[in-house]
N, C-alpha and C positions, 0 to 999 in steps of 0.2 A: 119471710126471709127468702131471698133467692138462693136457690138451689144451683152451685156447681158443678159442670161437667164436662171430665176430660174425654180426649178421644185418644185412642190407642195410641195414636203417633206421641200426641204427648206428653203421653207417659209413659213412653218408649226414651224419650229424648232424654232423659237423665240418666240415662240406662250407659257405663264404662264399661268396654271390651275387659274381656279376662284372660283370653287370651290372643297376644297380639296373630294376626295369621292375613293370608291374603282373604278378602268376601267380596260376596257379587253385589253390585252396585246399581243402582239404574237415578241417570241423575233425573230431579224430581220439576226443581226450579233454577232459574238462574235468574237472579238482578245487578243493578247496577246501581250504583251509588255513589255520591262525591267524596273525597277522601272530606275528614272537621280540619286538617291540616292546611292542606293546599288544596282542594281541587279537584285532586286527578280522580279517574275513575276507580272505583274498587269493585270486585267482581267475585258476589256475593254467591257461589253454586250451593245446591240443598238437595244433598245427597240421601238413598234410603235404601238398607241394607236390605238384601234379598235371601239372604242365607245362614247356617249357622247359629250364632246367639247375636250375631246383628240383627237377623232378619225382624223387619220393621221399623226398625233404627236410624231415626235420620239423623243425619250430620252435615254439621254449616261448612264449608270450606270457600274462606276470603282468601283473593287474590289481589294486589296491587296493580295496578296496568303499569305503574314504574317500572316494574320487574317483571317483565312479562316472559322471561327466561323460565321464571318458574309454576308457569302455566303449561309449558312444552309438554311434560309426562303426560297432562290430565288429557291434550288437545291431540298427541300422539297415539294414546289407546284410543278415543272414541275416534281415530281415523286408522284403527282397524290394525294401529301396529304400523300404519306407512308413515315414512318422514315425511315434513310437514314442508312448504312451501316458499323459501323466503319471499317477505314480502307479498303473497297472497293473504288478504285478510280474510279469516273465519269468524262469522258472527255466533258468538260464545251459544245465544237462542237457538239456535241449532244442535247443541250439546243435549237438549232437555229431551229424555224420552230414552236416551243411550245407555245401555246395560255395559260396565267393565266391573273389574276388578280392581280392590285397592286393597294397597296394606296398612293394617289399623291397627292402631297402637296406641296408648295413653299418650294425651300431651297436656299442653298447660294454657290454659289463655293468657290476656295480657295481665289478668290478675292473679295469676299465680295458680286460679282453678283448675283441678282436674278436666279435661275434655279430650273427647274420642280425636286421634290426628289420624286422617289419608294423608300418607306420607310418599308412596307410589302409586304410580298406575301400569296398568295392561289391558291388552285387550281382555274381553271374558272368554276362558277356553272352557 
């Protein structure tokens, strides 16, 4: 019989905050992927908690490129806090390696599941 074996992360990953607060972050991964709908890009970051009771903890956070309004926060801390550029494109792969702060808090997927939501960002002070 094969024998199963997890590694820390995941079995960290089912792991729900307890308490919602801000924690340090360092993003891990980022991909890219086509929306099953129409197409467009969806932009997949894979965040991993560095503190607290996250610390180890990664967390998926999908973005639409529709809405690319609501990438500002994420794209605004890991550039230190400065406003962002209109119209200069930043390639998301340059995010990966970047320690901030997010605020975690229970959310829900699209199936009603429990899952950990970065609901804000800042830089890391």
């Amino acid at each position: 019989m094969t024998m199963i074996n997890f590694s820390e992360s995941e079995i960290k990953a089912g792991y729900l905050v307890q308490t919602p607060d801000w924690y340090d972050y360092v993003i891990k991964d980022h991909k890219e992927k086509p929306a099953k709908t129409d197409g467009s890009a969806n932009h997949i970051f894979i965040f991993e908690g560095q503190n607290g009771e996250m610390s180890g903890v990664p967390v998926v956070k999908l973005y639409s490129s529709k809405v690319a309004a609501f990438m500002v926060p994420l794209f605004k801390a890991a550039n230190g806090g400065k406003d962002l550029t209109p119209g200069a494109g930043i390639d998301p792969n340059d995010l990966v390696g970047i320690t901030l702060q997010a605020y975690t808090k229970r959310g829900q997927n699209q199936e009603g599941s429990p899952i950990n939501d970065l609901v804000d960002f800042r830089p890391k002070r």
